[in-house]
C-alpha positions in Angstrom: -35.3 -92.7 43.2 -38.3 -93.8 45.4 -37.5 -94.2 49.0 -41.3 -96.2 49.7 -43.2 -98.7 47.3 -47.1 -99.0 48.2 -48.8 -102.4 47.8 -51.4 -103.3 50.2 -48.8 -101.8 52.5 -46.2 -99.1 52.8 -42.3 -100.6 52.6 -38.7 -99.5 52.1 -37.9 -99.6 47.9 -36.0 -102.1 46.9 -36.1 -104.4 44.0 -37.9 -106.9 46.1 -40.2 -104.8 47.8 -41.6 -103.0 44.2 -42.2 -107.3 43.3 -44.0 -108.1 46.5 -46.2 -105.3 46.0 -47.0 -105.8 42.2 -47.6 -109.2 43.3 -50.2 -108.2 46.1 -52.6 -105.7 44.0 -52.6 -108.0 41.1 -56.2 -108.5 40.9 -56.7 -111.1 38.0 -55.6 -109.4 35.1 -53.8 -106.0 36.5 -52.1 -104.8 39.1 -51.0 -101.4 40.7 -48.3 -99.9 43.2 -47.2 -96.7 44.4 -43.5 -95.1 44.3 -42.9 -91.9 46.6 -39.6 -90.2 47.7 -40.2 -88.2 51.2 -36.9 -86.0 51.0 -37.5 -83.1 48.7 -37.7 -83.4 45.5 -41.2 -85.1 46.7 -41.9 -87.9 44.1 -45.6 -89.4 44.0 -45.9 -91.9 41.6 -48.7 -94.7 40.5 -48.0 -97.3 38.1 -51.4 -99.2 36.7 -50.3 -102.4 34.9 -53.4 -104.6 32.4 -51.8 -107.8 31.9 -53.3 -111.0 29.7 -55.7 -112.2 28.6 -56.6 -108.8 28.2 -54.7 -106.1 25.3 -51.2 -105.1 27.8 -51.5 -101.1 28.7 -49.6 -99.1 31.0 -51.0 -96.0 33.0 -47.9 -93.9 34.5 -48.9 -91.0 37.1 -45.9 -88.6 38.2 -45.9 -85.6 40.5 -43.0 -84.1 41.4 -42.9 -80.9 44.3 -41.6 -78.3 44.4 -42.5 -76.9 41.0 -38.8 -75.0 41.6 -37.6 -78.9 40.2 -38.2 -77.6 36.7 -37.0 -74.2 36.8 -33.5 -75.4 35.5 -33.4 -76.0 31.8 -31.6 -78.8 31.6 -33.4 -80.6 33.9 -36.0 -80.0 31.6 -34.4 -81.1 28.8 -33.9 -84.4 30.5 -36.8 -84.9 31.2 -38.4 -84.4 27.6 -35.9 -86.7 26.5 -36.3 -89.4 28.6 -40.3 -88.2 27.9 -39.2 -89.3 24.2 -37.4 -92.2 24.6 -40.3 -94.0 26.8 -42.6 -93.0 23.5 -40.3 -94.0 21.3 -40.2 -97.7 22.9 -43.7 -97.9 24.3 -46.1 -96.1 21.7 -48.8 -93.4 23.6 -52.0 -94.5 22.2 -53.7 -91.7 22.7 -52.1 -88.6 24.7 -50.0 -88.0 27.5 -48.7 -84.6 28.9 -46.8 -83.3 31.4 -48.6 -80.5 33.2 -49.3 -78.6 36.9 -51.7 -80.5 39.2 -53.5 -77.2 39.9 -54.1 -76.3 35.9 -55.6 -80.1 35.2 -58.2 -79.1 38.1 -58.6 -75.7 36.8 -59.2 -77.7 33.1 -61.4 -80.0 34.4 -58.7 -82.5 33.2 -59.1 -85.3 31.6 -63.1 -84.5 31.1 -63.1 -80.7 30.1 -66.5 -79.9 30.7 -67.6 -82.9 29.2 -70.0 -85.4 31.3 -68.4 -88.3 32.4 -69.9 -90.8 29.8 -69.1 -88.7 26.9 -65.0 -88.1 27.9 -64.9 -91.9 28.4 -67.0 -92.9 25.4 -65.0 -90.1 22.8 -61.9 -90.3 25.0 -59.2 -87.8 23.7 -60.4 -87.4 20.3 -59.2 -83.5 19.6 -56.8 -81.5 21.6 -58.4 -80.1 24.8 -55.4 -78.2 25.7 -52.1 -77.8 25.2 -49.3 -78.2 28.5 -45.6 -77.5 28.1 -45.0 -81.0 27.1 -47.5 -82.9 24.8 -47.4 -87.0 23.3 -49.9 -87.2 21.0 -50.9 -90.5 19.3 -51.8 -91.7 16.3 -55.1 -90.3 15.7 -54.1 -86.8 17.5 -51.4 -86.5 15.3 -53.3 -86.9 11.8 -55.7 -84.7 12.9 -53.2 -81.9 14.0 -50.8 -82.7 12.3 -46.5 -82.6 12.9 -44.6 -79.4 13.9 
């Protein structure tokens, strides 16, 4: 669990606190917070919310330190189920991976040596690369098919 939810400002996590600070980035029609744990495992976390009029979309950013976290194999089992069940209740519309911070950079994640109007203009429209855990959507999965 998060120990700090980031707003506009830094506070203790509660229930309360995780409101107040959805409530205070909500810019019109979205809103954002941050979630971090300082006691080790280190948790940085960023939630970006789209709300009506326009189409409702969730962006989900998780880092977890040390990397030692997913050494144990049921941990990681864990956490590709509960990778699964999110998926299976809230459709990925494109892609979504779980991968190390230092291999997106070395990727040139999410462009992948594609200028910056072409990655956002074709988006992920093939596989780029593969991670340890992959959620392909729709269109990924016709063209790649199902294993």
């Amino acid at each position: 669990m998060p120990d700090v939810v980031k707003g506009r400002r830094h506070r203790r996590y509660s229930r309360e606190a995780l409101w107040k600070a959805l409530e205070e980035k909500r810019d019109g029609d979205s809103t954002s917070i941050g979630l971090y744990r300082t006691a080790l495992p280190a948790l940085d976390t960023s939630l970006w919310l789209w709300l009506p009029p326009r189409a409702p979309r969730l962006k989900f950013f998780l880092e977890v330190q040390p990397l030692s976290v997913f050494a144990n194999t049921e941990r990681c089992r864990e956490f590709v189920d509960m990778v699964r069940a999110w998926a299976t209740r809230y459709p990925v519309t494109t892609y979504a991976s779980a991968h190390s911070a230092a291999d997106r950079e070395l990727a040139d994640s999410p462009n992948f040596g594609r200028d910056m109007q072409t990655a956002i203009r074709d988006g992920f429209d093939k596989v780029y690369e593969v991670c340890w855990l992959n959620v392909f959507g729709p269109k990924l999965v016709e063209a790649v098919g199902r294993c």
